[in-house]
N, C-alpha and C positions, 0 to 999 in steps of 0.2 A: 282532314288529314293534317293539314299544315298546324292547327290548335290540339292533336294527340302530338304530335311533334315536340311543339311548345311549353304541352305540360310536361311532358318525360323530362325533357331538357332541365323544366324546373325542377322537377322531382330529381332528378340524378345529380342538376347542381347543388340542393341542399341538402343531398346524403352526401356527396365527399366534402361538402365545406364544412358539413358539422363533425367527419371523423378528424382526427389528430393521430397524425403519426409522428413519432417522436424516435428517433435513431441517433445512432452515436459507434462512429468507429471502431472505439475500445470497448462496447458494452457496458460501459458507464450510466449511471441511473443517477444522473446529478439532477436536484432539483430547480427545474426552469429559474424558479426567484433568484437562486444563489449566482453570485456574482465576488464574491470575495472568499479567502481560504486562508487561514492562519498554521502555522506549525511551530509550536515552540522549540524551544532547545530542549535535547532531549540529555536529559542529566546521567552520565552515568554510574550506578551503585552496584553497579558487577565489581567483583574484589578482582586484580590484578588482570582487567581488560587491558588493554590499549590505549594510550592516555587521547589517541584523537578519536576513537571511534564516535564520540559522542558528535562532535563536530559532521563527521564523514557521514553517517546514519542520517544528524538531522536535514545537510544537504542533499540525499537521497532523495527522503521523505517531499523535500519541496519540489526539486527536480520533476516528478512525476507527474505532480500539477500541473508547472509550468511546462509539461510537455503534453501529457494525456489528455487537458481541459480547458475550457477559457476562462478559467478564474485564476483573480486578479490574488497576488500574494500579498497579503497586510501583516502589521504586527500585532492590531489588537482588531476589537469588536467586528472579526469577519462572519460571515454566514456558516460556514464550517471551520470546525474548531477541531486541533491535533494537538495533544499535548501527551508526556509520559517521561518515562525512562527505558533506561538498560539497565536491565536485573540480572542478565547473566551472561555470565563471557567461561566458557570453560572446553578444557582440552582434553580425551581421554582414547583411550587407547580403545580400538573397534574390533581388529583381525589379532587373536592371539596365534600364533603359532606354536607347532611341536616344541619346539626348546621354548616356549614362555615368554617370547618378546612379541613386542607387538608388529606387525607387517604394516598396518594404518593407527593413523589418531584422526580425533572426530573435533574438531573445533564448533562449538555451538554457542550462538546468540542469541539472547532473549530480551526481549521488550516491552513493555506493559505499556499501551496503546487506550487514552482517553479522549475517543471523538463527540463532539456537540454538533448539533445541527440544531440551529437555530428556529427551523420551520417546523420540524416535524421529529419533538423528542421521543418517538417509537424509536426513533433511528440511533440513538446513542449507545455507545456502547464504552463499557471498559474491556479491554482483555487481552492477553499476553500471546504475545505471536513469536514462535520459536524456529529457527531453520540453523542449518547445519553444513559442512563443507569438509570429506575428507582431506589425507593429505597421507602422503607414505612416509612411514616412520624413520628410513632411512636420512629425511630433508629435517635441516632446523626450522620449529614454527616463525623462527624473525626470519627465517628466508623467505615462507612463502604466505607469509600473515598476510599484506595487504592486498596479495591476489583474493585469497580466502574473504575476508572479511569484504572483498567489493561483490563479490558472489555470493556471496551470503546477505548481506543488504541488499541487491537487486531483488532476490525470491521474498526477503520480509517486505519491502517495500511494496511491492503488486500483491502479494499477501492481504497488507492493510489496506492497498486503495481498490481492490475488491472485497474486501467485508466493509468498505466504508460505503461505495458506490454499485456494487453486483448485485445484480437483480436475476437473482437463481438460488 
């Protein structure tokens, strides 16, 4: 009795020591090795953007790291690698009404997003990540730009670090 005991015991301790469960709060799929994360400046070449967005985006961008993960922020030779720009800053009118003016305008940013992962180049990606933020036509866009545009960076942001790290 006591050696079926003994075996089970063994048997069941090297079936859970050999599974691996690996969890993460955010649902983030970072790879174990990775320890370091770079984001460049992100340059902006949208015509008549905002002269800090580039600045405000790129600290977004980092932000999210140093809140969502335990890697470490570098400038050069990190494990994952972010670099790109802003390709598009534009403002356009959404709800036309009966007399022809507009009821909303649509302020929209775009991105073009170059990740490298060091470990495993399946995972790289180039590609333009776009979101958007009404706003009632009644208000000047410099009144409510930099609401807008912080709301708008939050959704590109989680945008990026789930096509970078989402495992779905």
């Amino acid at each position: 009795m006591i050696r079926t005991l003994v075996i089970l015991f063994l048997f069941l301790t090297g079936i859970f020591s050999s599974c691996k469960v690996k969890y993460s709060f955010t649902g983030a799929d970072i790879p174990q090795e990775a320890k370091t994360v770079s984001v460049g400046f992100f340059q902006n070449n949208a015509p008549l953007a905002n002269p800090t967005l580039s600045q405000t985006f790129t600290e977004s961008l980092r932000d999210i790291f140093i809140s969502q993960t335990k890697l470490s922020l570098v400038v050069i030779n990190a494990d994952l690698q972010f670099e790109g720009s802003i390709t598009g800053y534009d403002v356009r009118p959404v709800a036309i009404q009966a007399n022809e003016t507009a009821s909303l305008n649509r302020l929209t940013i775009t991105v073009n997003v170059i990740y490298k992962n060091t470990f495993d180049e399946k995972k790289n990606f180039e590609q333009n990540f776009t979101r958007f933020a009404d706003y009632s036509s009644a208000e000047q866009l410099s009144t409510v730009e930099e609401g807008l545009i912080s709301e708008i960076n939050k959704q590109l942001v989680q945008d990026i670090f789930d096509r970078s790290f989402g495992n779905w």
